[in-house]
C-alpha angles and dihedrals in degrees: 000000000000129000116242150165099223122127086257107042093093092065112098125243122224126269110169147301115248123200134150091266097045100036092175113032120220096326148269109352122212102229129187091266117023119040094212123049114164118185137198143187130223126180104217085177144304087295107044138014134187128228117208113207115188113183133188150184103027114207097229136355106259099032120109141195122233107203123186105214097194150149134173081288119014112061119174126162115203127191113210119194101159135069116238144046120346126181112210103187120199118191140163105062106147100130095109092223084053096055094043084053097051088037089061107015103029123185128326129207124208122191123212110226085204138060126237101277096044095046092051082050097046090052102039080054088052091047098050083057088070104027109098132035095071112131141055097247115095093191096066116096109233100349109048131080104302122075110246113229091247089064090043084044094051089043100046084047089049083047100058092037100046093034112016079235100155107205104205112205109240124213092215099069098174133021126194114235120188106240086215091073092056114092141182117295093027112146116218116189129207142222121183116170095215109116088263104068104043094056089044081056092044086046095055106030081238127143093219133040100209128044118197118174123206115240118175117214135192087271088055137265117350134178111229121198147130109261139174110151118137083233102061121067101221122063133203126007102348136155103224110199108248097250095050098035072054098051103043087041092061090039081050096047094241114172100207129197118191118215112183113216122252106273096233093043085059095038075054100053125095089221086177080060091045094049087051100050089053094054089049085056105030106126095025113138135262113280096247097142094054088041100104089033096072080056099052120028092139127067084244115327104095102042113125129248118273091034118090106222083217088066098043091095092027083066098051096046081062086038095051081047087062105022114022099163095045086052089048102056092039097048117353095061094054101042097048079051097060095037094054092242133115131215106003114143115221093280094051090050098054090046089047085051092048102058 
């Protein structure tokens, strides 16, 4: 591990999963400071457990090793600067789902690969990708519709980072398309440099964050698409007429590309079914609740890079402490539906899942 200054350099890395059963982990990790950092577990009883770090060959005098010791509910940072035996005690579990989560899944570590200042500059670089755009009105400097050139310039730098995805700036920034070309069943994609859309982009493995599809009715040619961005005045499952969808999408810095569909796909489509589909779910609010599942759909094939699939439920659990609602309707939701339960937060439902 490097330090670096980079957006994602403040994201741990993985350094073992310690239970009962599995003591060590999967063996000595190789941290920023000390090349040699051995853990063990140790059951004290159902209520409290220690964890033993012995670390070894520092790499200079002075160097440390921040390590995050977490799960959905216990979260605890330690600094080592110094080789040998440290006891880390943990105590106080009495919650029965927290107990049936440490029973089965036990503790995690997570090593930094920067230091403090590094990692505080690396964050403050992944926030300003998403600070600023964020409201309807296209007349207002930094916080209104359009996207500023310090956040384009954060999210083009996460691109090529995350997804070694290279923007190159074009001199044509805009090309006049006849609306009359555009026909029924037309995808247009959407970029919008604004934090959202490019992790979106490094969650999916996609070149775009936002899919519209053009759908002409009786009234003319609409845009139909699910929307709920601060940016943007209509909410859920709306048709947007094209001169206005044009003219919020350049208020909104889109960047659109327009892919015609295939001519015998659209000679193929019942568009009078289409139309009518649209009416039954117009209105119909945004998909929050199947977002991340379009990301992981797998138990840890399909995570992106950058992101350790170990501290996937250990950032939510921080998340539900600050947002529980938001973590509720991303996560929660989905995951009670498919276990059959209701109303379980993240912890519950790993000691649910544990039993």
């Amino acid at each position: 591990m490097g330090t670096t200054q980079t957006e994602g350099a403040f994201l741990p890395v993985y350094a073992g999963t310690f239970t009962e059963a599995n003591p060590v982990g999967e063996g000595t990790y190789v941290g920023t400071c000390f090349n040699k950092i051995d853990f063990r577990y140790e059951t004290v009883d159902e209520t409290s457990f220690n964890l033993y770090v012995t670390l070894d060959e520092p790499k200079s005098l002075l160097c440390h090793d921040y390590i995050l010791f977490a799960n959905t509910e216990i979260r605890h940072a330690e600094v080592f600067f110094h080789k040998g035996t440290h006891k880390l005690s943990f105590t106080g579990i009495t919650d029965p789902a927290s107990q049936s989560e440490i029973s089965y899944g036990g503790i995690k570590a997570f090593g930094f690969c920067s230091g403090v200042k590094d990692s505080v500059i690396s964050l403050v670089k992944f926030l300003e990708a998403f600070i600023g755009g964020t409201s309807a009105d296209p007349d207002k400097a930094i916080w209104g519709s359009h996207v500023p050139p310090y956040m384009e310039r954060r999210n083009v730098e996460f691109l090529a980072e995350a997804m070694e995805y290279e923007l190159v700036p074009r001199e044509i920034k805009k090309v006049e398309v006849d609306p009359d070309l555009i026909q029924s069943g037309d995808f247009l994609a959407i970029l919008r440099l604004d934090g959202l859309d490019p992790i979106i982009m490094y969650g999916t493995g996609s070149h775009i964050g936002h899919s519209t599809m053009a759908l002409r009715f009786d009234e003319g040619l609409y845009v139909v698409e699910s929307q709920d961005a601060w940016y943007w005045p209509t909410h859920g499952l709306q048709r947007t007429p094209w001169a206005d969808w044009i003219r919020q999408a350049e208020d909104a810095s889109f960047a659109v590309s327009w892919l015609p569909m295939r001519e015998e796909v659209r000679a193929s489509a019942d568009w009078d079914a289409v139309r009518a589909f649209f009416f039954e779910n117009e209105g119909v609010p945004y998909g929050y609740p199947n977002f991340l599942f379009g990301w992981i759909d797998t138990y840890s094939d399909n995570l992106p890079p950058l992101l350790a699939n170990q501290i996937f439920a250990v950032l939510f659990g921080i998340l539900e402490d600050i947002v529980p609602d938001t973590v509720n309707l991303f996560l929660n939701e989905g995951l009670n539906k498919r276990l059959g339960t209701e109303g379980l937060n993240l912890t519950q439902i790993a000691g649910h899942l544990a039993e």
